[in-house]
C-alpha positions as CSV (number, residue, x, y, z in Angstrom):
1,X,146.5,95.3,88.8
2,X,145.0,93.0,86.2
3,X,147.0,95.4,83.2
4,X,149.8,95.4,84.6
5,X,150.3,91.4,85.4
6,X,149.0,90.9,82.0
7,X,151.7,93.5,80.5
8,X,154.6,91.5,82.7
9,X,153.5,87.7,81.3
10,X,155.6,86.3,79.0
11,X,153.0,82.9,78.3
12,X,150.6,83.9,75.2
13,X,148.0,81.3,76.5
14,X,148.0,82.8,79.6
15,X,147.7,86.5,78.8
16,X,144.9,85.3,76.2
17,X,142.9,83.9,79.5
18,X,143.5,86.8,81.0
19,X,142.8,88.9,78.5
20,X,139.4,86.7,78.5
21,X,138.8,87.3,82.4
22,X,138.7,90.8,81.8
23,X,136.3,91.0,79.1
24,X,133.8,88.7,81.6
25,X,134.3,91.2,84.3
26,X,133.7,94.4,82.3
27,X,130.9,92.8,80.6
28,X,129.5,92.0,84.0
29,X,129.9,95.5,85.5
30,X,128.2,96.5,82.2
31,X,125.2,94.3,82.9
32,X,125.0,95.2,86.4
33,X,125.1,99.2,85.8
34,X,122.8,98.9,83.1
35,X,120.3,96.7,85.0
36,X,119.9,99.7,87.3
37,X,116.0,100.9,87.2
38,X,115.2,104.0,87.5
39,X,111.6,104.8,88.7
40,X,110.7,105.8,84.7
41,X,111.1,102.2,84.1
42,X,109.2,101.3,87.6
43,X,106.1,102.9,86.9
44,X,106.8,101.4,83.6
45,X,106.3,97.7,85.0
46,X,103.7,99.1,87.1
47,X,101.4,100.4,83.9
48,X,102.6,97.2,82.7
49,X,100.9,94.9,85.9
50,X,98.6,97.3,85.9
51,X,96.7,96.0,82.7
52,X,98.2,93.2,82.4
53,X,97.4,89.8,85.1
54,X,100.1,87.6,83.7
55,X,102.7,90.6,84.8
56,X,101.1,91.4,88.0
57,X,101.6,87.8,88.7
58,X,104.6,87.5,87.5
59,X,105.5,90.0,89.6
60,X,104.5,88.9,93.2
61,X,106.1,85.5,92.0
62,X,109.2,87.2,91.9
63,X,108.7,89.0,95.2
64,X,107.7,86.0,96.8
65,X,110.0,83.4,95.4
66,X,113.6,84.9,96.9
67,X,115.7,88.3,97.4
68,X,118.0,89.7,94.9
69,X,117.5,92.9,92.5
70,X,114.6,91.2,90.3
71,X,112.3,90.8,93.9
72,X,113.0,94.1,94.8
73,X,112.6,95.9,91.4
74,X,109.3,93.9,91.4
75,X,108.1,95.2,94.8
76,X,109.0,98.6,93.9
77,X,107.3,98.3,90.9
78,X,104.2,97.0,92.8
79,X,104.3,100.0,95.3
80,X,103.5,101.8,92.4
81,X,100.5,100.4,91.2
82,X,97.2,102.3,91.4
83,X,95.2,101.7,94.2
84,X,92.1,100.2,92.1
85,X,94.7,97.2,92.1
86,X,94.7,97.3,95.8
87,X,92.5,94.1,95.3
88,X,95.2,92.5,93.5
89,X,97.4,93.1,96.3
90,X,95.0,91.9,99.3
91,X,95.2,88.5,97.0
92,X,98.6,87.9,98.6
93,X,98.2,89.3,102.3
94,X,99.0,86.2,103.9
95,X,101.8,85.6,102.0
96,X,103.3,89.4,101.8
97,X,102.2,89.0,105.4
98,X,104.5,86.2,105.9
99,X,107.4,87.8,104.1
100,X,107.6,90.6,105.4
101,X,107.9,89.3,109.0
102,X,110.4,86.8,107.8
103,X,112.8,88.6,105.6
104,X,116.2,89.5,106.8
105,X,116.3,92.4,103.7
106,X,115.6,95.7,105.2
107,X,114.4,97.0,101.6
108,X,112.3,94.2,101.0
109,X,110.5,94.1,104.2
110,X,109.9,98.3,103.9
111,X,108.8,97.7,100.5
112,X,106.2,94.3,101.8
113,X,105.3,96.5,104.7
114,X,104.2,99.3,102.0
115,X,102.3,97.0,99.7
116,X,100.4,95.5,103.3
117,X,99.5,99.2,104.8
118,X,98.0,100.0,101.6
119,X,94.9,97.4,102.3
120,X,92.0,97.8,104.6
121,X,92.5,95.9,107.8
122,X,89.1,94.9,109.2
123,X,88.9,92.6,112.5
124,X,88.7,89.8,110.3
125,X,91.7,90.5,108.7
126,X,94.2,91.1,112.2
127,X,97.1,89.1,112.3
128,X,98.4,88.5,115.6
129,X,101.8,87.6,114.5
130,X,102.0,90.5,112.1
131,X,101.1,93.1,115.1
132,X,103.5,91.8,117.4
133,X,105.8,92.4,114.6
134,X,104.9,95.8,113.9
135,X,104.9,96.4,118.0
136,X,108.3,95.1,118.5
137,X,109.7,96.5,115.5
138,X,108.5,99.9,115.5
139,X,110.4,99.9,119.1
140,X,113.8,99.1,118.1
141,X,116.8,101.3,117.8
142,X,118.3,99.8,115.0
143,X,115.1,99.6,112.8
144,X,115.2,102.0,109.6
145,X,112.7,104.8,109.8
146,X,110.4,103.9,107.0
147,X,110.3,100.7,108.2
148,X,109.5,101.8,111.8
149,X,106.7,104.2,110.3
150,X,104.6,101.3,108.2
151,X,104.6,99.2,111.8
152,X,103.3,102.2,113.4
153,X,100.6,102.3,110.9
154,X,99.9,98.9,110.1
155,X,99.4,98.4,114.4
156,X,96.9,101.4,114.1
157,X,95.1,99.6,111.3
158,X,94.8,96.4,113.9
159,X,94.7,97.9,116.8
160,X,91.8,100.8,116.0
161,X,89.2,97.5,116.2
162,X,89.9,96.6,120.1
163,X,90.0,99.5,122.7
164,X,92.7,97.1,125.0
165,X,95.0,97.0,121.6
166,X,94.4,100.8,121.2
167,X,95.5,101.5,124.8
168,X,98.8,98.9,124.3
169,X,99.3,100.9,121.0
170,X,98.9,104.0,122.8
171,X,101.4,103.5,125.7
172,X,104.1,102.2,123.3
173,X,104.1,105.0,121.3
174,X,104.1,107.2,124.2
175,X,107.4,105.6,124.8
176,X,109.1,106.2,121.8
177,X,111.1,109.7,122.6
178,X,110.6,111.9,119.8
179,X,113.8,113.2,120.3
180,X,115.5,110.2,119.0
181,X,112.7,110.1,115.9
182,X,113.3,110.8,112.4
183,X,110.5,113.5,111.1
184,X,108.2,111.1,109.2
185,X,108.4,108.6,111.9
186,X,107.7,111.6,114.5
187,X,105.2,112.7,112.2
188,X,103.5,109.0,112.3
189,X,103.5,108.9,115.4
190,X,102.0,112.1,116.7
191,X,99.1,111.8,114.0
192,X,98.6,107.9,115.2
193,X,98.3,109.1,118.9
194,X,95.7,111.8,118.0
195,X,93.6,109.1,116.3
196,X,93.8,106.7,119.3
């Protein structure tokens, strides 16, 4: 469309900020498809945070601090770190904590949620808004699988302390239908139910 009004112009000025447009939008789409990482480059930055406290840092900063590609590359990239670094991670519970309840990004909260079920939940550590969180979400319809199978998991990890919290856990999951269940969520769930 942009050719062909371009090709039909008669005013040199014009066609020349035209011709200028176009090169900003191809450059653009350029940027954007080659900004695409691929999980060589992910466990890349993970190596990277991985020896490295400045990038780790850096890292949850970017997480932390707002949505957008550079926040979820980062939490990917954290996902991926090994889990000797899971002490780097627990660092930032509350805060991954907080995020992950708050964010409207389905990626980013599956990808908090994975960075928080990795820790060790003692009693100490049991957030109360975080499992009525997981509770509720793990329940709803419209709730992606993964992210439905980290609450399940991350309400285990809270609930296994407290025999009452076991027995709520219990009876939700007993009415999830696996019918309607994806096969790792069905999978969570059966092995969460044999545990409690």
């Amino acid at each position: 469309m942009i050719i062909f009004i371009v090709s039909k112009c008669k005013d040199t000025k014009k066609i020349e900020s035209l011709k200028l447009e176009i090169e900003i939008i191809e450059f653009f789409y350029y940027l954007c498809t080659c900004m695409t990482m691929h999980i060589d480059n992910i466990k890349a930055l993970a190596q990277s945070a991985h020896n490295n406290p400045d990038e780790r840092e850096r890292l949850f900063s970017a997480i932390l601090g707002g949505e957008g590609k550079d926040a979820y590359y980062a939490a990917w990239a954290l996902t991926h770190l090994p889990t000797s670094d899971n002490i780097y991670i627990n660092m930032y519970r509350a805060r991954l904590t907080d995020f992950a309840i708050a964010t409207p990004d389905t990626s980013m909260r599956r990808l908090a949620l994975a960075l928080l079920e990795r820790l060790e939940w003692t009693v100490d550590d049991i957030r109360t808004d975080l499992l009525d969180f997981c509770l509720e979400h793990m329940m709803l319809p419209s709730e992606p699988y993964g992210i439905k199978a980290l609450c399940i998991k991350l309400a285990y990890q809270q609930c296994r302390h407290y025999p009452e919290l076991k027995a709520e856990l219990r009876n939700a999951l007993l009415l999830l239908e696996p019918s309607e269940l994806g096969a790792g969520v069905k999978h969570t769930r059966k092995k969460t139910l044999e545990r409690l």
